[in-house]
N, C-alpha and C positions, 0 to 999 in steps of 0.2 A: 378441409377448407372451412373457414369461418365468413360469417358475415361480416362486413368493411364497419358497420354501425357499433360494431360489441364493445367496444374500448365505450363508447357514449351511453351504454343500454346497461342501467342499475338493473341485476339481475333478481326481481324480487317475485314475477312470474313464473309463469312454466316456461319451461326450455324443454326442448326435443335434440337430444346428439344423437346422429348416426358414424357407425365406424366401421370401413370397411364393405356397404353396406349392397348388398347384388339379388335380380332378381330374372331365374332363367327361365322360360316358359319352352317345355319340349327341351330342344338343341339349339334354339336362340335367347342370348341376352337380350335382354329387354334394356336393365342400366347394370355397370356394374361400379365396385371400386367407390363406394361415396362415400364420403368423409365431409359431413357438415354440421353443422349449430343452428338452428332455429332459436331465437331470441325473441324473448316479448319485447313491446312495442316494436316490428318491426312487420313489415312485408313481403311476401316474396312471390316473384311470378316464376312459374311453372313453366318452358316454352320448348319451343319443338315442333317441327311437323305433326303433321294430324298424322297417328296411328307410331309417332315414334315413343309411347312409353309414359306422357306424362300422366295420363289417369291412372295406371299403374303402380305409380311413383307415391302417388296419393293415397291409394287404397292401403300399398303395405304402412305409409305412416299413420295413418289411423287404425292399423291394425284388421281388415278386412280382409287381406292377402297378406299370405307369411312372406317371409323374402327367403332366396335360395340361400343365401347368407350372410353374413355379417353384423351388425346390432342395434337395435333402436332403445335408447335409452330418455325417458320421462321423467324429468325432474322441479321439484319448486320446492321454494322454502330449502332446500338444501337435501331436500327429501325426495329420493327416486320413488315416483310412482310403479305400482307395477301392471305388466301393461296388459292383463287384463282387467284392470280399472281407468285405464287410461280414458275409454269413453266417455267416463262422468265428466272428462273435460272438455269436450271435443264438438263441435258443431260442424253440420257436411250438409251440404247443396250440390249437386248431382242431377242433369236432364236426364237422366235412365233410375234418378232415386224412385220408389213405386209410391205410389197415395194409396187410402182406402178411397178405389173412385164408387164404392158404394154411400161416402159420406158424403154430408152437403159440407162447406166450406166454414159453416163455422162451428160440423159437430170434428172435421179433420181438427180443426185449432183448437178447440176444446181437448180433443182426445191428447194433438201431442203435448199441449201443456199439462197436463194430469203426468206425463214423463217427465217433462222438463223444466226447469226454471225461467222466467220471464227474466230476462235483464232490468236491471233496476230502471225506476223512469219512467217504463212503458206500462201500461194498463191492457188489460185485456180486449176490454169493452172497447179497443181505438183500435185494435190492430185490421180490421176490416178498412176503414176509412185511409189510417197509414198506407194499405197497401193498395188503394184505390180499385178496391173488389166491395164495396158496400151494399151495392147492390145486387151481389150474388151469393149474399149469406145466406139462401136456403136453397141454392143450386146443388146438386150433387154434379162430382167431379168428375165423373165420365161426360158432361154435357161440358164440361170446360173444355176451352180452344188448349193447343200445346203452349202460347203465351201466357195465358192464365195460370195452367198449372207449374211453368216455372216461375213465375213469380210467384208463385204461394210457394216452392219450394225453397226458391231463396229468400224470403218472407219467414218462414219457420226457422232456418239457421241463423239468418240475422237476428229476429228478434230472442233468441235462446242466451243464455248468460254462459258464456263459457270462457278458457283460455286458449283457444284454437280455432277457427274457423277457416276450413276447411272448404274451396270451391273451385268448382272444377265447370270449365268453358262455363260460364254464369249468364254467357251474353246470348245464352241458343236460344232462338226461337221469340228473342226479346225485340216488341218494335222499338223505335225511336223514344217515344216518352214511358216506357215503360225500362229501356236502357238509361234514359236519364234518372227514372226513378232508382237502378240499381246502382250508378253512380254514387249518386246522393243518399244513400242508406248503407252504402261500402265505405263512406267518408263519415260515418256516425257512429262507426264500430270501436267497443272502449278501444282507447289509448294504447293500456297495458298488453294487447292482445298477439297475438302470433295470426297473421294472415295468408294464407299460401292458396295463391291462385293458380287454376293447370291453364293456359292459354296462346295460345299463337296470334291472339288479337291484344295490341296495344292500346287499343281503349278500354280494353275490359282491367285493366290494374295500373294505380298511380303512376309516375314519371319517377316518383324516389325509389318502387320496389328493388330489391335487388335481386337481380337476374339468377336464376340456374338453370341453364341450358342444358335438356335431358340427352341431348345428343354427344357433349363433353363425357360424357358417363357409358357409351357403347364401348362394345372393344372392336379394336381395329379390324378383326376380323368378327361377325355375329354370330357364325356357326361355329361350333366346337368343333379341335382338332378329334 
């Protein structure tokens, strides 16, 4: 299965093909059988019951979990990445991703930009005020609420230059202006980008995404014959 956009979408990004593509945990499929195209400039929502597979889904395509089979193939410029370098592209937000909550919040921002690139445009010295944390640049992150620290988690992927970002439920734990903030910093992400959100809330990813329903992907029966 392809994305409906691809015919419109100059391929000059990364692309992600999977073929075939299944992942068993024990004697249960989790998904099996995927066959799809991830395409830059495009979006995709992740959707499905809570606990049917999409953070799953997401792990093995960034490569954190192997899949029980089938293939995941990285490519741009005409050129298959391989995919233990696939990372170099990849941005992830995650409410179970860990902190150092021994850091204060702007030696955590310091540390993961010393890893990572700042997307063009952004300055370092603003990224506390962007994410409306200014005032707790010398807090250590064990003293942050569970809203604080996923906005600084989705804070670090967002602001990172990549061709993938990668997020999974983005809306936990987020109150009201702090989910407007995630809105509005989801709608700033480059153009060119590959977006794939894991979510069963339809506020948490645009009206245009195009859907993949983790449950289309079960097999009829979950347990092996």
């Amino acid at each position: 299965m392809t994305s409906p956009s691809e015919k419109d979408s100059a391929i000059r990004g990364l692309t992600i093909t999977v073929h075939d593509l299944s992942k068993r945990f024990n004697r249960e499929w989790i998904f099996n059988h995927l066959d799809y195209r991830f395409l830059p400039s495009n979006t995709y929502a992740i959707t499905g019951p809570n606990g049917a597979g999409k953070s799953t889904l997401l792990q093995v395509l960034w490569g954190q979990v192997p899949q029980t089979s089938g293939s995941i193939r990285y490519e741009k410029a005409n050129t298959e990445i391989p995919v233990e370098e696939a990372y170099r592209h990849l941005s992830v937000a995650t409410p179970y991703m860990d902190l150092i909550e021994e850091f204060t919040l702007r030696e955590m921002v310091d540390f993961h930009f010393k890893l990572k690139t700042l997307r063009p445009g952004i300055k370092k010295n603003e990224l506390l005020q962007i994410m409306y944390l200014e005032s707790a640049g010398e807090k250590q992150l064990i003293n942050f609420s569970s809203g604080m620290k996923q906005r600084l988690k989705l804070a670090l992927a967002f602001y990172t230059q990549a061709d993938v970002y990668f997020l999974d439920e983005p809306g936990t734990n987020l109150d009201r202006r702090a989910f407007e903030w995630y809105q509005r910093e989801l709608g700033l992400l480059p153009k060119d980008a590959i977006i794939l959100i894991a979510s069963n809330n339809a506020e948490e990813y645009p009206e245009n995404a195009s859907i993949l329903n983790i449950l289309d992907y079960k097999k009829k029966s979950s347990r092996l014959a």
